[in-house]
N, C-alpha and C positions, 0 to 999 in steps of 0.2 A: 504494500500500500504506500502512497507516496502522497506525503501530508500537505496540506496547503501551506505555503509560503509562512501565512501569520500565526501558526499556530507557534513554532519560537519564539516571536515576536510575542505573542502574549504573555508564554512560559515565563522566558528572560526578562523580558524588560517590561510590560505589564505591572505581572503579578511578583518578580522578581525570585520566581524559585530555585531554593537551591539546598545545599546537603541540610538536613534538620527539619525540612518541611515536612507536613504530612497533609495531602491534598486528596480533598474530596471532590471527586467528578459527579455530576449528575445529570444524565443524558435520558433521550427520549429512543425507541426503536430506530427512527429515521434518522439519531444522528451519532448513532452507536461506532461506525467510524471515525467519527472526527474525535469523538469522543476518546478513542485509542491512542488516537495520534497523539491529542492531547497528554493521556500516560504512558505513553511511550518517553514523548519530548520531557517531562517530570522526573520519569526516573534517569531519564540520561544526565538532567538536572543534579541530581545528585538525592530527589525525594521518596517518598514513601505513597503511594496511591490507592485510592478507594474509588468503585465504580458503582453507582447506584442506578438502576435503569427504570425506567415509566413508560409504558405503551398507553396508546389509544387507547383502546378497551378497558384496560385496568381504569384509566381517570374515570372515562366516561361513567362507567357503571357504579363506581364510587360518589363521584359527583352527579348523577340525574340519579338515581337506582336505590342506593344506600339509607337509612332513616338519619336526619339531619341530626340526630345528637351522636350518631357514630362519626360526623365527618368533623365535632368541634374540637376532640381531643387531639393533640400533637402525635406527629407517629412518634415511639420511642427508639425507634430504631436510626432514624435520619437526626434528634435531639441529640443520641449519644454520640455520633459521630465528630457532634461539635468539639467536645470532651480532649480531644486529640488532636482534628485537623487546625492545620492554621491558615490555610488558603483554599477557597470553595471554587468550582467552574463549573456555571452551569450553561446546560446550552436549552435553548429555548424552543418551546414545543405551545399544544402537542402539533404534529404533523396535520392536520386536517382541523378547522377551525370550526366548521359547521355546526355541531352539537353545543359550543359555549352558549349560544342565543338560549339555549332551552336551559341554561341553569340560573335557576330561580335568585331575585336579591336574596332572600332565605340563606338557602344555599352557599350562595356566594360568602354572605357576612360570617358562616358559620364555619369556613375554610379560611376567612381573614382570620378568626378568633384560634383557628387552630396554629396558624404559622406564627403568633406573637410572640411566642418563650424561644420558638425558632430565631425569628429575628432580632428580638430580645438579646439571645444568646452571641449572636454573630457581633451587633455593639459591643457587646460589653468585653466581651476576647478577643473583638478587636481583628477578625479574622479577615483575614483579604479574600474579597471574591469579586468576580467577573461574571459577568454575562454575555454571551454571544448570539448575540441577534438574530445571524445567520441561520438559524436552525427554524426560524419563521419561514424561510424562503424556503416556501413547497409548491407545487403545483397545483394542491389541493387548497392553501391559503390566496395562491393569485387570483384562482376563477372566485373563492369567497367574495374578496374584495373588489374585482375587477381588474384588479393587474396586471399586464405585461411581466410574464414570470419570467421572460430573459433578461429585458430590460431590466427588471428590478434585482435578478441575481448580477447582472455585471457592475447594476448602480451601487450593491450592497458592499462590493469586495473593492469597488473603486474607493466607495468610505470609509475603509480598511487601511489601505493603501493608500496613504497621505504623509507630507511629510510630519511628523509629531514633533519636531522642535519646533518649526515656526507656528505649528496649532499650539505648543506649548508655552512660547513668547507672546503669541497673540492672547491668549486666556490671563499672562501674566498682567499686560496691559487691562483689559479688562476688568480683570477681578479688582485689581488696585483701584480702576476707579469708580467701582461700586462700593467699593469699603471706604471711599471717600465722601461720597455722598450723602447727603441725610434727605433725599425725598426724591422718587422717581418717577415720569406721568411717560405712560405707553398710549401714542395716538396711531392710528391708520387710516385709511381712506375708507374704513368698509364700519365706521362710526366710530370704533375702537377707542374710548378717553379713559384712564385708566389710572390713578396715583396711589401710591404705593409711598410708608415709610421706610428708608433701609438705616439711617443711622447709626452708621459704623458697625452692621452686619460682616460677618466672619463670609468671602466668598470661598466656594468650592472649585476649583479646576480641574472637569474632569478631560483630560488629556489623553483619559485610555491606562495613565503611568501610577499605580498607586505606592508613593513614595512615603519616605519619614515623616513629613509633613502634614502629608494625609491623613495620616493614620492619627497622629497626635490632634488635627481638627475632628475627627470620628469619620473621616470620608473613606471609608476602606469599602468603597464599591465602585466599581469603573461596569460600565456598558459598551461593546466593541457592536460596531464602529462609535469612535465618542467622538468627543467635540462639544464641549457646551461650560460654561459659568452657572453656578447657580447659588441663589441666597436665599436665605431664608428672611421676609418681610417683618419687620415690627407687629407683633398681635394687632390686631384690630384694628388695621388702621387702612385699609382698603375701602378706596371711593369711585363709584364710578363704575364701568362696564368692560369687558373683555369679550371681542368679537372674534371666535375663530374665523380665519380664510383657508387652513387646508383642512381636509380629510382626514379623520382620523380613527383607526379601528381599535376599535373596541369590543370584545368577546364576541365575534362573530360576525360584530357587524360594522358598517362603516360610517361613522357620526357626520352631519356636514351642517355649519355655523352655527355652531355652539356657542352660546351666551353664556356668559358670568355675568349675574348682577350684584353690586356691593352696597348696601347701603348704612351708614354706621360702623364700617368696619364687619361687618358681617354678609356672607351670599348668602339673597334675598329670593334669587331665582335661579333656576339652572336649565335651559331650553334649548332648542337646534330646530333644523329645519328637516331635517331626513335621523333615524334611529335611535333619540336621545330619551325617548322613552326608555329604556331599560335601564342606561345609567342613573336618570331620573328617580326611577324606584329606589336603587338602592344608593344614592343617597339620602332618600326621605328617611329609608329604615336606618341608615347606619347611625353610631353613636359616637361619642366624642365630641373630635375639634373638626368637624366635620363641615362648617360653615367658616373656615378659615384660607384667607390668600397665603397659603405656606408654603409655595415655591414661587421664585420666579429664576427662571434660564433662559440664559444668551447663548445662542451657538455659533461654532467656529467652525465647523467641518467645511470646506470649501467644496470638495465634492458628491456631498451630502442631496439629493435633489427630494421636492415635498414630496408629500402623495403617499409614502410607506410608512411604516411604522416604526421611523427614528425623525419627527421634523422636529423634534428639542435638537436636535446639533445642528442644522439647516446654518450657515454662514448667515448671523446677519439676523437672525430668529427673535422672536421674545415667545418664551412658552408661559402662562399660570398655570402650575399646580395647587391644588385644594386638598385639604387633609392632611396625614400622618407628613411630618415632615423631619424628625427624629434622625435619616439620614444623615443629611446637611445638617446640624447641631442645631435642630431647631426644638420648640417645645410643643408641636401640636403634636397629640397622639388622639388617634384614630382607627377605623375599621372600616375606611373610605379614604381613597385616593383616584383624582382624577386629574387631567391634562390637556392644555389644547393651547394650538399657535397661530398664531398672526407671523405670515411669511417676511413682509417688508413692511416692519411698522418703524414708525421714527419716534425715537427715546431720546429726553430732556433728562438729566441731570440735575439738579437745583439749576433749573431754568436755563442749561448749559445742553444744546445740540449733542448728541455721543452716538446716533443713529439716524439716520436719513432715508429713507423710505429702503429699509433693510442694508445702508452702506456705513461702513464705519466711518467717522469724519475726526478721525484722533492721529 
Protein backbone atom coordinates (compact mmCIF):
# COMPACT_ATOMS: atom_id res chain seq x y z
CA UNK A 1 0.00 0.00 0.00
CA UNK A 2 1.48 3.26 -0.75
CA UNK A 3 0.31 6.13 1.64
CA UNK A 4 -0.65 9.60 0.74
CA UNK A 5 1.87 12.01 0.76
CA UNK A 6 0.32 13.97 4.05
CA UNK A 7 -0.02 11.28 6.17
CA UNK A 8 3.84 12.00 7.57
CA UNK A 9 3.05 15.24 7.28
CA UNK A 10 0.41 14.95 9.98
CA UNK A 11 2.41 12.17 11.88
CA UNK A 12 5.76 14.49 12.16
CA UNK A 13 4.84 17.80 12.07
CA UNK A 14 1.02 17.83 12.82
CA UNK A 15 0.73 15.95 15.61
CA UNK A 16 4.43 15.79 16.34
CA UNK A 17 4.83 11.86 17.07
CA UNK A 18 7.48 10.34 18.30
CA UNK A 19 9.26 7.52 20.71
CA UNK A 20 6.93 7.77 24.16
CA UNK A 21 3.60 8.31 22.38
CA UNK A 22 0.85 6.05 22.52
CA UNK A 23 -1.64 6.81 19.68
CA UNK A 24 -5.14 6.13 19.40
CA UNK A 25 -6.49 5.74 15.77
CA UNK A 26 -10.07 5.63 15.18
CA UNK A 27 -11.29 4.85 11.66
CA UNK A 28 -14.42 4.11 9.83
CA UNK A 29 -14.62 0.68 7.21
CA UNK A 30 -14.17 3.09 4.24
CA UNK A 31 -11.14 4.54 5.64
CA UNK A 32 -9.49 1.57 7.23
CA UNK A 33 -6.57 2.19 4.84
CA UNK A 34 -5.52 5.22 5.48
CA UNK A 35 -6.04 4.47 8.77
CA UNK A 36 -2.98 1.94 8.54
CA UNK A 37 -0.89 4.18 6.94
CA UNK A 38 -1.54 6.29 9.59
CA UNK A 39 0.05 3.31 12.02
CA UNK A 40 2.36 2.35 10.18
CA UNK A 41 3.94 6.12 9.79
CA UNK A 42 3.43 6.16 14.05
CA UNK A 43 5.38 3.37 14.60
CA UNK A 44 8.06 4.06 12.22
CA UNK A 45 7.71 7.37 14.47
CA UNK A 46 9.03 5.64 17.17
CA UNK A 47 5.11 5.06 18.98
CA UNK A 48 2.92 2.65 20.22
CA UNK A 49 -0.74 2.31 18.32
CA UNK A 50 -4.34 1.43 18.88
CA UNK A 51 -6.84 0.94 16.03
CA UNK A 52 -10.55 1.29 16.83
CA UNK A 53 -12.82 0.76 13.82
CA UNK A 54 -17.00 1.80 13.26
CA UNK A 55 -18.97 0.65 10.24
CA UNK A 56 -22.06 1.92 8.97
CA UNK A 57 -24.37 -0.51 10.20
CA UNK A 58 -22.86 -0.78 13.65
CA UNK A 59 -23.74 3.60 14.06
CA UNK A 60 -26.80 3.37 12.31
CA UNK A 61 -28.53 0.60 14.23
CA UNK A 62 -27.06 2.06 17.41
CA UNK A 63 -28.08 5.55 16.63
CA UNK A 64 -31.83 5.08 14.91
CA UNK A 65 -32.54 1.38 16.47
CA UNK A 66 -31.16 1.21 20.20
CA UNK A 67 -33.52 2.66 23.22
CA UNK A 68 -32.04 6.30 23.93
CA UNK A 69 -30.92 5.75 27.52
CA UNK A 70 -28.58 2.97 26.07
CA UNK A 71 -26.99 5.54 23.70
CA UNK A 72 -26.35 8.27 26.87
CA UNK A 73 -23.67 6.29 28.61
CA UNK A 74 -19.95 6.66 27.48
CA UNK A 75 -18.41 3.54 25.89
CA UNK A 76 -15.87 2.40 28.41
CA UNK A 77 -13.87 0.97 26.36
CA UNK A 78 -12.86 4.20 23.83
CA UNK A 79 -12.96 6.38 27.83
CA UNK A 80 -10.20 3.98 28.82
CA UNK A 81 -8.06 4.33 26.08
CA UNK A 82 -7.75 7.96 27.19
CA UNK A 83 -5.89 6.58 30.29
CA UNK A 84 -2.77 5.88 28.15
CA UNK A 85 -2.97 7.45 24.76
CA UNK A 86 -1.49 10.95 24.31
CA UNK A 87 -2.33 11.71 20.75
CA UNK A 88 -5.85 10.74 19.07
CA UNK A 89 -6.45 10.54 14.89
CA UNK A 90 -9.59 10.25 13.83
CA UNK A 91 -10.70 10.08 10.44
CA UNK A 92 -14.09 11.13 9.67
CA UNK A 93 -17.06 9.05 8.68
CA UNK A 94 -19.57 7.48 8.54
CA UNK A 95 -19.11 6.65 4.76
CA UNK A 96 -22.64 7.35 3.48
CA UNK A 97 -24.55 10.24 5.02
CA UNK A 98 -28.03 9.59 4.30
CA UNK A 99 -29.42 7.94 7.53
CA UNK A 100 -28.01 11.13 9.84
CA UNK A 101 -31.44 13.11 8.70
CA UNK A 102 -33.59 10.38 10.48
CA UNK A 103 -31.65 10.61 13.83
CA UNK A 104 -33.86 12.23 16.12
CA UNK A 105 -32.70 15.84 18.32
CA UNK A 106 -33.55 13.17 21.17
CA UNK A 107 -31.05 11.02 19.99
CA UNK A 108 -28.61 13.36 18.85
CA UNK A 109 -28.51 15.36 22.42
CA UNK A 110 -28.23 11.91 24.16
CA UNK A 111 -24.91 10.83 22.04
CA UNK A 112 -23.60 14.77 22.80
CA UNK A 113 -24.28 13.67 26.68
CA UNK A 114 -22.50 10.45 26.13
CA UNK A 115 -19.11 11.85 24.44
CA UNK A 116 -18.80 14.62 27.50
CA UNK A 117 -16.31 12.79 30.00
CA UNK A 118 -14.87 11.65 26.43
CA UNK A 119 -14.16 15.07 25.80
CA UNK A 120 -13.85 16.18 29.18
CA UNK A 121 -11.19 13.70 29.27
CA UNK A 122 -9.10 14.72 26.01
CA UNK A 123 -8.91 18.71 27.87
CA UNK A 124 -7.97 17.84 30.75
CA UNK A 125 -4.74 15.31 29.52
CA UNK A 126 -4.24 17.55 27.27
CA UNK A 127 -4.14 14.99 24.43
CA UNK A 128 -3.37 15.85 20.92
CA UNK A 129 -5.73 14.88 18.22
CA UNK A 130 -6.46 15.56 14.62
CA UNK A 131 -9.06 15.14 12.42
CA UNK A 132 -9.14 14.24 8.92
CA UNK A 133 -11.72 15.50 6.95
CA UNK A 134 -10.85 13.45 4.13
CA UNK A 135 -12.69 10.53 5.20
CA UNK A 136 -16.09 12.78 4.39
CA UNK A 137 -15.11 12.59 0.75
CA UNK A 138 -17.23 9.59 -0.55
CA UNK A 139 -19.27 9.15 -3.38
CA UNK A 140 -22.20 8.34 -1.33
CA UNK A 141 -21.60 11.86 0.66
CA UNK A 142 -21.39 13.92 -2.84
CA UNK A 143 -24.65 12.60 -4.54
CA UNK A 144 -26.17 13.44 -0.52
CA UNK A 145 -25.02 16.82 -0.89
CA UNK A 146 -24.97 17.43 -4.53
CA UNK A 147 -21.39 17.44 -5.03
CA UNK A 148 -18.83 17.05 -7.68
CA UNK A 149 -17.01 14.16 -5.98
CA UNK A 150 -13.80 14.69 -8.14
CA UNK A 151 -13.92 18.14 -7.98
CA UNK A 152 -14.24 18.14 -4.24
CA UNK A 153 -11.71 15.11 -3.63
CA UNK A 154 -8.93 17.18 -5.78
CA UNK A 155 -10.32 20.42 -4.00
CA UNK A 156 -9.92 18.43 -0.45
CA UNK A 157 -6.06 17.31 -0.97
CA UNK A 158 -5.35 20.72 -2.62
CA UNK A 159 -6.36 22.14 1.14
CA UNK A 160 -3.86 19.71 2.31
CA UNK A 161 -1.24 20.70 0.30
CA UNK A 162 -0.58 24.26 1.07
CA UNK A 163 2.27 25.96 2.15
CA UNK A 164 1.96 25.85 6.21
CA UNK A 165 4.58 28.52 7.17
CA UNK A 166 3.16 31.20 5.32
CA UNK A 167 -0.79 29.89 6.47
CA UNK A 168 1.34 29.89 9.78
CA UNK A 169 2.70 33.74 9.52
CA UNK A 170 -0.48 34.78 8.08
CA UNK A 171 -2.62 33.27 11.33
CA UNK A 172 0.28 34.82 13.35
CA UNK A 173 -0.72 38.25 11.98
CA UNK A 174 -4.08 37.62 12.52
CA UNK A 175 -4.53 36.21 15.68
CA UNK A 176 -2.31 39.23 17.07
CA UNK A 177 -4.72 41.56 15.88
CA UNK A 178 -7.70 40.19 17.40
CA UNK A 179 -6.14 39.96 20.64
CA UNK A 180 -5.67 43.43 20.17
CA UNK A 181 -8.81 44.54 19.60
CA UNK A 182 -11.62 45.05 22.11
CA UNK A 183 -15.00 45.02 19.60
CA UNK A 184 -15.48 43.48 16.25
CA UNK A 185 -18.74 44.26 13.69
CA UNK A 186 -18.91 41.57 10.68
CA UNK A 187 -20.91 43.24 7.78
CA UNK A 188 -21.75 41.68 4.12
CA UNK A 189 -23.78 42.51 1.35
CA UNK A 190 -26.40 39.64 1.92
CA UNK A 191 -27.46 42.12 5.22
CA UNK A 192 -24.98 40.57 7.55
CA UNK A 193 -24.24 43.52 10.61
CA UNK A 194 -22.90 41.68 13.36
CA UNK A 195 -20.79 43.01 16.62
CA UNK A 196 -19.12 41.09 18.78
CA UNK A 197 -16.91 41.93 22.05
CA UNK A 198 -13.39 40.38 21.93
CA UNK A 199 -11.34 42.32 24.49
CA UNK A 200 -8.13 40.85 24.69
CA UNK A 201 -9.53 37.31 23.97
CA UNK A 202 -6.69 34.50 23.85
CA UNK A 203 -6.65 33.71 19.72
CA UNK A 204 -6.23 30.13 18.49
CA UNK A 205 -4.02 29.38 15.26
CA UNK A 206 -5.06 26.42 13.95
CA UNK A 207 -2.27 25.97 11.24
CA UNK A 208 -2.85 22.12 11.06
CA UNK A 209 0.62 22.34 13.77
CA UNK A 210 -0.38 21.59 17.27
CA UNK A 211 2.62 22.87 19.01
CA UNK A 212 3.98 23.84 22.88
CA UNK A 213 1.96 26.75 22.75
CA UNK A 214 -1.06 25.16 22.00
CA UNK A 215 -1.31 23.00 24.15
CA UNK A 216 -0.53 25.25 27.19
CA UNK A 217 -3.66 27.68 25.46
CA UNK A 218 -5.89 24.16 25.71
CA UNK A 219 -5.99 24.04 21.68
CA UNK A 220 -4.77 20.50 21.38
CA UNK A 221 -7.11 19.87 18.31
CA UNK A 222 -6.06 20.64 14.76
CA UNK A 223 -8.67 19.65 11.66
CA UNK A 224 -6.67 18.74 8.36
CA UNK A 225 -7.12 20.51 5.80
CA UNK A 226 -6.87 23.76 8.51
CA UNK A 227 -6.43 27.05 8.05
CA UNK A 228 -8.54 29.32 10.34
CA UNK A 229 -8.09 31.91 13.67
CA UNK A 230 -10.49 31.49 16.17
CA UNK A 231 -11.75 33.33 19.52
CA UNK A 232 -13.72 32.91 21.77
CA UNK A 233 -16.28 36.23 22.08
CA UNK A 234 -16.82 38.13 25.45
CA UNK A 235 -20.22 36.36 27.12
CA UNK A 236 -23.02 38.08 26.02
CA UNK A 237 -22.32 40.46 24.32
CA UNK A 238 -23.51 39.65 20.69
CA UNK A 239 -25.78 42.23 18.61
CA UNK A 240 -27.19 42.14 15.67
CA UNK A 241 -27.45 39.37 12.81
CA UNK A 242 -25.32 36.71 11.18
CA UNK A 243 -26.27 35.89 7.59
CA UNK A 244 -25.00 32.78 6.14
CA UNK A 245 -23.96 32.91 2.17
CA UNK A 246 -22.46 29.28 1.68
CA UNK A 247 -23.94 25.89 2.06
CA UNK A 248 -23.43 24.19 4.75
CA UNK A 249 -24.03 20.30 5.64
CA UNK A 250 -25.22 19.32 8.25
CA UNK A 251 -26.39 15.58 9.26
CA UNK A 252 -27.43 14.64 6.08
CA UNK A 253 -28.47 17.60 4.98
CA UNK A 254 -27.52 20.71 3.38
CA UNK A 255 -28.57 24.01 5.30
CA UNK A 256 -28.78 27.20 2.91
CA UNK A 257 -28.98 31.00 4.60
CA UNK A 258 -28.91 30.41 7.95
CA UNK A 259 -29.72 33.28 10.23
CA UNK A 260 -28.39 34.16 13.70
CA UNK A 261 -30.39 36.52 15.43
CA UNK A 262 -28.66 38.25 18.71
CA UNK A 263 -30.41 40.39 20.80
CA UNK A 264 -29.20 41.32 24.36
CA UNK A 265 -26.21 39.38 23.88
CA UNK A 266 -28.37 36.24 23.48
CA UNK A 267 -29.61 34.01 19.93
CA UNK A 268 -33.06 35.01 19.73
CA UNK A 269 -33.69 33.11 16.56
CA UNK A 270 -32.12 30.57 14.52
CA UNK A 271 -33.69 30.16 10.70
CA UNK A 272 -32.54 29.29 6.87
CA UNK A 273 -34.14 29.03 3.85
CA UNK A 274 -33.66 25.27 2.66
CA UNK A 275 -33.15 22.21 5.84
CA UNK A 276 -32.75 24.33 9.08
CA UNK A 277 -35.54 22.72 10.47
CA UNK A 278 -33.69 19.95 12.11
CA UNK A 279 -30.89 21.85 13.48
CA UNK A 280 -33.62 24.07 14.73
CA UNK A 281 -35.02 21.28 16.82
CA UNK A 282 -32.25 20.49 18.45
CA UNK A 283 -31.31 23.52 19.47
CA UNK A 284 -34.63 24.21 21.11
CA UNK A 285 -34.13 20.81 23.19
CA UNK A 286 -30.44 21.36 23.89
CA UNK A 287 -29.37 22.75 27.32
CA UNK A 288 -26.66 24.80 28.49
CA UNK A 289 -24.84 27.86 26.87
CA UNK A 290 -26.79 27.01 24.10
CA UNK A 291 -27.93 30.76 23.09
CA UNK A 292 -24.25 31.93 23.14
CA UNK A 293 -21.89 33.68 20.19
CA UNK A 294 -18.87 31.26 21.20
CA UNK A 295 -16.92 31.01 18.26
CA UNK A 296 -15.81 33.34 15.97
CA UNK A 297 -13.03 32.12 12.92
CA UNK A 298 -11.12 33.71 10.39
CA UNK A 299 -9.77 31.50 7.62
CA UNK A 300 -6.43 31.37 5.96
CA UNK A 301 -6.58 28.25 3.79
CA UNK A 302 -5.85 29.92 0.28
CA UNK A 303 -6.86 26.96 -1.57
CA UNK A 304 -9.77 26.13 0.59
CA UNK A 305 -12.88 26.68 -2.05
CA UNK A 306 -16.95 27.09 -0.35
CA UNK A 307 -19.52 24.79 -0.89
CA UNK A 308 -17.95 21.55 1.25
CA UNK A 309 -17.70 20.94 4.54
CA UNK A 310 -14.50 22.82 5.72
CA UNK A 311 -15.65 26.80 4.75
CA UNK A 312 -14.22 27.81 8.53
CA UNK A 313 -10.79 27.94 6.66
CA UNK A 314 -12.04 29.44 3.36
CA UNK A 315 -9.13 32.41 2.90
CA UNK A 316 -10.65 35.55 3.99
CA UNK A 317 -13.85 33.78 5.98
CA UNK A 318 -15.72 34.86 9.10
CA UNK A 319 -17.53 31.62 10.57
CA UNK A 320 -20.04 32.09 14.01
CA UNK A 321 -20.10 29.26 16.19
CA UNK A 322 -22.86 28.81 18.91
CA UNK A 323 -22.50 26.63 21.97
CA UNK A 324 -19.91 24.54 23.76
CA UNK A 325 -16.83 26.51 23.08
CA UNK A 326 -14.43 24.86 25.92
CA UNK A 327 -12.17 24.04 22.87
CA UNK A 328 -10.68 27.50 22.36
CA UNK A 329 -10.42 28.22 26.30
CA UNK A 330 -13.78 29.44 26.30
CA UNK A 331 -16.57 29.15 29.11
CA UNK A 332 -19.76 28.00 27.31
CA UNK A 333 -20.58 24.50 27.82
CA UNK A 334 -23.14 22.94 26.17
CA UNK A 335 -24.92 19.81 24.25
CA UNK A 336 -25.36 22.03 21.18
CA UNK A 337 -22.89 23.26 18.73
CA UNK A 338 -23.54 24.88 15.50
CA UNK A 339 -21.67 26.92 12.48
CA UNK A 340 -22.18 28.85 9.52
CA UNK A 341 -20.12 31.40 7.12
CA UNK A 342 -20.21 34.55 5.34
CA UNK A 343 -17.75 33.92 2.20
CA UNK A 344 -16.57 37.72 1.66
CA UNK A 345 -17.73 39.69 4.53
CA UNK A 346 -15.76 42.94 5.49
CA UNK A 347 -14.44 43.20 9.32
CA UNK A 348 -13.88 46.45 11.21
CA UNK A 349 -11.66 46.27 14.13
CA UNK A 350 -12.46 49.09 16.72
CA UNK A 351 -13.79 50.89 13.75
CA UNK A 352 -10.35 49.94 11.91
CA UNK A 353 -10.95 48.05 8.09
CA UNK A 354 -8.82 44.22 8.68
CA UNK A 355 -11.34 42.66 5.99
CA UNK A 356 -12.70 43.89 2.73
CA UNK A 357 -15.33 42.01 1.12
CA UNK A 358 -13.32 38.69 2.10
CA UNK A 359 -9.58 40.48 1.30
CA UNK A 360 -7.01 41.06 3.91
CA UNK A 361 -6.12 44.87 3.82
CA UNK A 362 -3.01 44.45 6.66
Amino acid sequence: MTAPSFVRNVVRTCLRIGPGDSVSIFTWRHTLDLAEAFALECQKAGAKTHLEIETDELYYQAVLDLPIKYLKGPNPFSLALLDVATANIFLAGPENPERLKRISPERMSAMVEADKPYNNKLLERKIRSAHIVSGYVTPQRAKTYGFDYDKWKRNILAAIDVDYNHMRELGKKVGERLEEASEIRITADNGTDLTLALEGRDSHVNDGVIDDEDIKKGAIFTALPAGNVAVAPKERSARGIFLSDIPEPDAGLLIRDLALRFEGGKLVSLEGSQNAEAMKARWVKARGDKDQASWLIVGLNPAAQEGYVYNKIILGSVTLGIGDNREIGGKMESDFGAHCTVGKPSVDLDGKRFVDRGKFVF
